[in-house]
N, C-alpha and C positions, 0 to 999 in steps of 0.2 A: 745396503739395507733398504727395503722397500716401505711405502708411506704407511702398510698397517703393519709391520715390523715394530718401526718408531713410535707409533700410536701406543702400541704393544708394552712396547718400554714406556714411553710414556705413566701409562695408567699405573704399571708395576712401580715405578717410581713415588706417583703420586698416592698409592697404597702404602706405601713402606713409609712417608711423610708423614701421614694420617696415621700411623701407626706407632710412629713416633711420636706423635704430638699427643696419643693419648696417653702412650706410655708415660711422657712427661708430663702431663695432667694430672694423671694417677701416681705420680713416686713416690709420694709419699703414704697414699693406701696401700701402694705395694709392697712399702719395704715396712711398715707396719707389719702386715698379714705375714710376711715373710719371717721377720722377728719371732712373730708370735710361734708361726711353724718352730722354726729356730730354740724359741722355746720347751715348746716340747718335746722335741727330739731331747732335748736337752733333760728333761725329764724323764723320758723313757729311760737316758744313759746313765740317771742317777738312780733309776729302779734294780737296771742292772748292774749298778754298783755293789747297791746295798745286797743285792741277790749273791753277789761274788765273794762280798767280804764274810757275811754270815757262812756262806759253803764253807770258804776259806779259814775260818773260827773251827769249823766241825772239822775240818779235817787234821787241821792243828791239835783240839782237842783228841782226835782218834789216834794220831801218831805220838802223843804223849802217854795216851791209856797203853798203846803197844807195848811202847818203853817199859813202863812202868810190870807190864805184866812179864815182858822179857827178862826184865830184870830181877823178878820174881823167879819165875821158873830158871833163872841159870840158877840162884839160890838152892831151889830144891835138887837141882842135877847134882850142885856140889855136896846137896846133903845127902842125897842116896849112892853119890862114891866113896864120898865119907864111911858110908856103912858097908860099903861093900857090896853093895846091892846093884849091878851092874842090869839086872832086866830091869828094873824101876827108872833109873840111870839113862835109858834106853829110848823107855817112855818119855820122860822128859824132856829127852834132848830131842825127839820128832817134836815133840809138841812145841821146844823152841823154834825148831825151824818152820813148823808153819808160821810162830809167830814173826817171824824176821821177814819174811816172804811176803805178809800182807802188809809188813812196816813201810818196805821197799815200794808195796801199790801205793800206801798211803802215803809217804814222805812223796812219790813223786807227785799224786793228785793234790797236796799242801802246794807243792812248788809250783805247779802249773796254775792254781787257786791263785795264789800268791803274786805269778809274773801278771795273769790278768789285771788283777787289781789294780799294781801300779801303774799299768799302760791304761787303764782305764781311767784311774785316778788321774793321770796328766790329762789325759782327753779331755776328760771333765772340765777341768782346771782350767787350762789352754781356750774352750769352748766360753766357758763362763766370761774369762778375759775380755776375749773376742765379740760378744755378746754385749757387756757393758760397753765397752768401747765404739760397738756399734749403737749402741743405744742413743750415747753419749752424741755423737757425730747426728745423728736423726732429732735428738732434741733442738742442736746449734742447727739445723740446715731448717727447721720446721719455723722456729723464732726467727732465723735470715727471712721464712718464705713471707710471714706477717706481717715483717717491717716493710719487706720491698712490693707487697700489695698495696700496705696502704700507701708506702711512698708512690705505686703508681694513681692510685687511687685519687693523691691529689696533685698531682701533674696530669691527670686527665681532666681533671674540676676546672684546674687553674691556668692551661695550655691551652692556647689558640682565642680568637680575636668575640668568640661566644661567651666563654669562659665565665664566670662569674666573677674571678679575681680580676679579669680584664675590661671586665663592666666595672667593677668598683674603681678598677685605675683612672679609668675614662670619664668619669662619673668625678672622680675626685681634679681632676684635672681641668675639668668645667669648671667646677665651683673655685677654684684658684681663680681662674681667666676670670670669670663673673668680679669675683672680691677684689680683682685687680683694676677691672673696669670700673665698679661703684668707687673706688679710693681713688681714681683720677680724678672721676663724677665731681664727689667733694673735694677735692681738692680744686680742681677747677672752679668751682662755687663759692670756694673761702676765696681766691685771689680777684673772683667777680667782686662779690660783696665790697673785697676791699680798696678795690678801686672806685668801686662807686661813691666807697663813703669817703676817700681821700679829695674826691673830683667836686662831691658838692661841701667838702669842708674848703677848698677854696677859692667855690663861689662867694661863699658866706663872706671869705675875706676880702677880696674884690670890693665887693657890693659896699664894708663897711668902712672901704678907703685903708684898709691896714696893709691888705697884698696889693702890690704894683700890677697894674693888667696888662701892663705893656703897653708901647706906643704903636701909635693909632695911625693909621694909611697919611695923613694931614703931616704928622709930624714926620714922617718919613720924606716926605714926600719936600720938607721947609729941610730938614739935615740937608739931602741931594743938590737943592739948590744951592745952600751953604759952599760947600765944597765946588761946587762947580764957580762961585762967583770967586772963590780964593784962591 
């Protein structure tokens, strides 16, 4: 493969990336719009439901009015054999056979009427299902997308050494060390004070003959000879 082959691929690459990335930018406008399409297909199916079942109504009603008149005219066939009237008889019985003839168009356009419907009716049915469920799945993926915005939202606030939470950490962790260093301060200060005032409580003693001051270089100095003369 030569350097503007790869370049080639390349760029084709980094198209389909970019193409990706707005597709995922946009999935949820998409599958929105989509829905909505979805929709109304779904509507249209339910126009031509309603369109099916009313046919489907008329021609039920048409195949009973048949009946009904078939069942009529065999009536009067039998009444004009009854009489003897065999050209009437005659009549009749053409006039049944057209009737049975158009029963036979109409019972099959009822049954045809009628298979539509229920395969339409599932479609419907089936779509609708499908439809909520899709719904259902785009509401839970729309509320995951808000939760984990703002969760990056504040992991971008609160990440990295700029941060605002990472000033306040820094910021709080002075003011310990400070609080830490002013309580040694005083502390230090309380054990001053107290020594100064233990040091000249016993001067005072000293001075008024009650504390021993201890012996003096002279007396030191008359023990050593003691000892050495014994």
């Amino acid at each position: 493969m030569s350097i503007w082959e790869k370049v080639a691929t390349a760029v084709r690459g980094g198209v389909s990336e970019a193409g990706e990335a707005i597709v995922d930018h946009q999935a949820l406008r998409i599958l929105d719009q989509e829905i909505r399409d979805a929709d109304n297909e779904l509507s249209k199916s339910k126009d031509a439901l309603t369109d099916i079942i009313a046919k489907s109504k008329l021609a039920d009603k048409k195949v009973g009015s048949l009946k009904s008149s078939l069942a009529e005219y065999e009536g009067y066939a039998m009444q004009a054999l009854d009489k003897g009237d065999e050209t009437l008889a005659n009549e009749v019985a053409e006039k049944i056979a057209g009737i049975e003839s158009e029963l036979a168009g109409e019972e099959g356009l009822a049954k045809s009427f009628a298979d539509s419907e229920a395969q339409l009716r599932r479609a419907v049915s089936q779509t609708e299902a499908n439809l909520k469920r899709l719904k259902h799945q785009v509401d839970t993926v729309r509320a995951t997308e808000k939760v984990q915005r703002a969760q990056a939202a504040v992991a971008s606030r609160h990440s990295g050494a700029g941060s605002s939470m990472r000033s306040a950490v820094d910021s709080l962790e002075r003011l310990k060390i400070k609080q830490a260093e002013r309580a040694a301060k005083f502390e230090a200060a309380s054990e001053l004070a107290s020594s100064t005032e233990e040091m000249t409580l016993d001067a005072k003693l000293k001075a008024a003959g009650i504390v021993d001051s201890g012996a003096s270089g002279g007396d030191v100095l008359a023990r050593l000879k003691a000892k050495r003369g014994g």
